[in-house]
C-alpha positions as CSV (number, residue, x, y, z in Angstrom):
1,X,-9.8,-7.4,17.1
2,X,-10.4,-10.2,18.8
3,X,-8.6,-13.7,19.5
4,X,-8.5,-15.3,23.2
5,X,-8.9,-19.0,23.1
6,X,-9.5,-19.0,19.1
7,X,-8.7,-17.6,15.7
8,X,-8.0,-14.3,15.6
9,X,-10.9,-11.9,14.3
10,X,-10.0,-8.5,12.7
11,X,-12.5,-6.3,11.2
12,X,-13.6,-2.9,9.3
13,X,-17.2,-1.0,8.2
14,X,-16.9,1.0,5.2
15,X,-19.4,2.9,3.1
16,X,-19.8,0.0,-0.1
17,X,-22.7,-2.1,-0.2
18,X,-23.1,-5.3,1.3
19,X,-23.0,-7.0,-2.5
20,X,-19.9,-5.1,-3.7
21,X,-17.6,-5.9,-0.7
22,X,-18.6,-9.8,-1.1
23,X,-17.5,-9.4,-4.8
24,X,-14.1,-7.7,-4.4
25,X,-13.9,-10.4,-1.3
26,X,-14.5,-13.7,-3.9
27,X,-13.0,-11.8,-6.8
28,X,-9.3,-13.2,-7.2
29,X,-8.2,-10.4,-10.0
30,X,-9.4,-8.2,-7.8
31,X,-7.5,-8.5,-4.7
32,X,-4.3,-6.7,-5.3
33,X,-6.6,-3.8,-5.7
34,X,-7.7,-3.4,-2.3
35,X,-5.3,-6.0,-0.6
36,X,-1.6,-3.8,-0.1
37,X,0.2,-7.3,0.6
38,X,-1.1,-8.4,-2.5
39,X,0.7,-8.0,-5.6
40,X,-1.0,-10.4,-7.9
41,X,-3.2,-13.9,-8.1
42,X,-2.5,-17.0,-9.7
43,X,-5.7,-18.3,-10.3
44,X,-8.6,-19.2,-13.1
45,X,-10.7,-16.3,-14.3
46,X,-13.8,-15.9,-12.1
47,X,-14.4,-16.0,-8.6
48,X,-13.5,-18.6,-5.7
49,X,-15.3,-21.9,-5.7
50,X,-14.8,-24.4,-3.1
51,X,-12.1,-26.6,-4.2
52,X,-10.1,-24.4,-6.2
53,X,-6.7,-23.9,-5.9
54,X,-4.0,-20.6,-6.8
55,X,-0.9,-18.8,-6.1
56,X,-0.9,-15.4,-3.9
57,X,2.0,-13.4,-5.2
58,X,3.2,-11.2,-2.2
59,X,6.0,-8.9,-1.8
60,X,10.1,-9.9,-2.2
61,X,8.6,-12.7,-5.3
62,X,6.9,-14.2,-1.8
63,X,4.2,-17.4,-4.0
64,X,2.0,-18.4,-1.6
65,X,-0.2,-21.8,-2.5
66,X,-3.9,-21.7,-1.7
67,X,-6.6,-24.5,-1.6
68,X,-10.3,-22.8,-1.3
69,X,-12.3,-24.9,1.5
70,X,-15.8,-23.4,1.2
71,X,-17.6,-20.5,-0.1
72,X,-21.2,-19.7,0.5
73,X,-22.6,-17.5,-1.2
74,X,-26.1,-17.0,0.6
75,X,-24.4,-16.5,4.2
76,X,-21.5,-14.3,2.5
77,X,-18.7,-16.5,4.3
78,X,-15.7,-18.3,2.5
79,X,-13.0,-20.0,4.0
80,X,-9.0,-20.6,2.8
81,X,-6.2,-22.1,3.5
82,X,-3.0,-20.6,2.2
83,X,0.4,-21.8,3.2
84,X,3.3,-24.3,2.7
85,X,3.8,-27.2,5.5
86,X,4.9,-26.8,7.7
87,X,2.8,-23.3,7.7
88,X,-0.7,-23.4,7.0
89,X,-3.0,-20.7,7.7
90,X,-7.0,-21.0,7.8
91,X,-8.8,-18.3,7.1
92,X,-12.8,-17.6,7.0
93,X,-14.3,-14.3,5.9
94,X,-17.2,-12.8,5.8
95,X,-19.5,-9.6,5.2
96,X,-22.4,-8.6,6.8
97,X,-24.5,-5.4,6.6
98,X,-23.2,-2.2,8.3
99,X,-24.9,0.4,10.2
100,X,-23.6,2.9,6.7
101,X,-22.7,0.3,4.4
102,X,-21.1,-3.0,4.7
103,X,-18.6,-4.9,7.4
104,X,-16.2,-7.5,6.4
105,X,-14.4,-9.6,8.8
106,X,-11.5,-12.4,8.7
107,X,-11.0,-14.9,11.1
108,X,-7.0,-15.8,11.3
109,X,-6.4,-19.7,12.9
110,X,-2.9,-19.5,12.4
111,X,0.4,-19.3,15.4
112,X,-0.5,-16.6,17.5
113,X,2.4,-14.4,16.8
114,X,1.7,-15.1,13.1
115,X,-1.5,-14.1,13.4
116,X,-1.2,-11.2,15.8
117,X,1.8,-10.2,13.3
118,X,-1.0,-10.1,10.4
119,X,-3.3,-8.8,12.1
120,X,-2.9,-4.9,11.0
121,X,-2.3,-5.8,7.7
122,X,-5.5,-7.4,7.5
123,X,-7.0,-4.3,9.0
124,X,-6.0,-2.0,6.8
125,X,-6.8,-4.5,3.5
126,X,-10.2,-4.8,5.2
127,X,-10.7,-0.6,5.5
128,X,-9.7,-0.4,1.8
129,X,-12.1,-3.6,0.8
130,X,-15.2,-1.9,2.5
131,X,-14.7,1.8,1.1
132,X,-16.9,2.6,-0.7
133,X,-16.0,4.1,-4.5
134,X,-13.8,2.4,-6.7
135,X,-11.3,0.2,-6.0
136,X,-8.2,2.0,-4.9
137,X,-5.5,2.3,-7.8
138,X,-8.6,3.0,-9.9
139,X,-9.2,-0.8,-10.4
140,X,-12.4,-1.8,-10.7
């Protein structure tokens, strides 16, 4: 984890490919699966595309509003931002390749005490996004 002087960057290797992490990553429906903060996705069917907009349905009936900023698709980086005003969060991911597998990271620009608060939530979404297998609760 990292964060000094910039957004804060938390992330996890795991045993799934490279091309299977970056589809549970841009995969909306799929997000509760692997994401335990998660508990649903307002959004179209299919994955995210830079300029569209949902609802992340979190715990307590917590809605969330989302605009997607950019999503590239050769680098394997997208970037949100979720949030209400006054409270807006960016957030950029990413996958890479991993020494057994894959590694996916997220960059948190938010408050620092928001973000270091997140922080271990991320990390453990992240370790459950990069196992390899199916999705946890059998989703796939």
């Amino acid at each position: 984890m990292s964060g000094r002087g910039g957004p804060l960057r938390v992330s996890a290797d795991g045993s799934a490919p490279v091309d299977e992490v970056w589809r549970r990553y841009t995969t909306p429906s799929l997000w509760s699966a692997w994401a335990p903060q998660i508990r649903g996705v307002d959004h179209p069917p299919g994955r995210v595309v830079a300029g569209g907009a949902g609802v992340v349905r979190g715990p307590l009936g917590l809605r969330v509003p989302f605009v997607v900023e950019v999503v590239d698709d050769e680098a394997l980086r997208w970037a949100w931002m979720p949030g209400v005003d006054p409270v807006r969060v960016r957030m950029r991911h990413g996958v890479d390749p991993g020494r057994r597998g894959s590694s996916a990271w997220v960059e948190i620009a938010a408050p620092q005490p928001l973000a270091l608060a997140y922080a271990p939530i991320a990390r453990m979404a992240l370790r459950r996004l990069v196992a390899g297998g199916p999705l946890p609760s059998g989703r796939a």
